[in-house]
C-alpha positions, 0 to 999 in steps of 0.5 A: 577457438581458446581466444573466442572462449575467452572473448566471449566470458569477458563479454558476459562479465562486461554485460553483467556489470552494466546490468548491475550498473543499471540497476543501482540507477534503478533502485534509487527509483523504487518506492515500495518497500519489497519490491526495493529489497527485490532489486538489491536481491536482483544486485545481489545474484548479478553480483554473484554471476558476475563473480563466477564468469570472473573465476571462469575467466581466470580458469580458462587464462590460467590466472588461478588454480583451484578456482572450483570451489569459488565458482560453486561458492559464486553459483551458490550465491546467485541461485540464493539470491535470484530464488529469494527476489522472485519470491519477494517480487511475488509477495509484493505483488500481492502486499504491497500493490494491494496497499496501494489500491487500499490507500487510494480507496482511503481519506487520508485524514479521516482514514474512512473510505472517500467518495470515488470508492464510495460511489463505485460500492453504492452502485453496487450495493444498489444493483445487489439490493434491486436483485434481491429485495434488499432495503438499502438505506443511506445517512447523510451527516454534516457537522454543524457550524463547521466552517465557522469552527474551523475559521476561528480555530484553524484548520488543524483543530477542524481536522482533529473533529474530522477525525472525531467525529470519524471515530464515532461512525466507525464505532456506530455501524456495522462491518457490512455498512459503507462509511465514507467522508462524502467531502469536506465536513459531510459523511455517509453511511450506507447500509443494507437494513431498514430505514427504523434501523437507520433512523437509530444508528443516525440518532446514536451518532448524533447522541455520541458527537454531542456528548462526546464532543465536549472538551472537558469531555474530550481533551483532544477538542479542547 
């Protein structure tokens, strides 16, 4: 009976330390910033219960005395451990999973929405507006002589009137309104309004980009 006792605690300890070996493997993996942290936690507490069946092993062989205090010690450690990776699995769930969604809702370069998202929000907004009654009106914009611009400057000063003009929409509408880099050097806006209101939001952008965007103006576009 003894030997089956300590046969089955070295089993656990061996088990333990392959799960601990595995999930070093799987860490190197892991992106996500809080998800990572909870792996190491998750090391963490597989050390920790790694220490205690160890102690408890050397108990039951009588390798060690007084061991009671370690082993409290290594249980202490691994419920500490254990607590804190699951509630960090949880907050990264609602953090980090949610920035990933954001992020594939984003232009990267212009930091407005792209327009897979904005499509699926226009549905929307439209099947809203057909219920109620809302007017819903959309501005189109593109960017004069863009192509031109950018094959004499390069791509990296298109990409920086990109950005400008980007700013400017985003300044130029409301919360509510739907902004969206629609592809390459055309933008969108949709907006739950009238379309006198809309005829001023588009002709405010186009009064700003002109005035703005002039070098000795704007030393980014220089």
């Amino acid at each position: 009976m003894q030997f089956i006792e300590n046969f089955l605690e070295v089993f656990v300890v061996l088990v333990a330390v392959i799960a601990i070996y595995f999930a070093i493997r799987v860490v190197s993996r892991v992106t996500l910033g809080l998800q990572r942290r909870a792996v190491l936690l998750l090391i963490g507490a597989l050390a920790f219960f790694t220490l205690f069946e160890l102690f408890e092993v050397a108990r039951v062989m009588n390798l060690l005395r007084d061991v009671e205090l370690l082993r409290e010690f290594a249980e202490t450690g691994f419920v500490v451990c254990l607590s804190i990776a699951l509630y960090t699995i949880s907050q990264s769930e609602h953090k980090e999973v949610d920035t990933l969604r954001r992020r594939a809702n984003i232009d990267s370069l212009t930091s407005l929405y792209n327009n897979a998202y904005f499509r699926r929000a226009a549905q929307r907004r439209f099947e809203k507006a057909q219920a109620y009654y809302i007017p819903t009106a959309l501005i189109i914009i593109d960017i004069d002589n863009f192509k031109t611009y950018n094959d004499s400057f390069g791509h990296e000063a298109g990409n920086t009137v990109l950005s400008f003009v980007a700013h400017i929409l985003r300044d130029s509408v409301r919360a509510d309104d739907i902004v969206a880099r629609y592809g390459g050097d055309e933008f969108i806006i949709m907006m739950s309004d009238k379309l006198e209101y809309a005829r001023t939001v588009a002709e405010r952008i186009r009064f700003s980009v002109e005035t703005q965007g002039i070098p000795t103006r704007n030393p980014q576009l220089s």
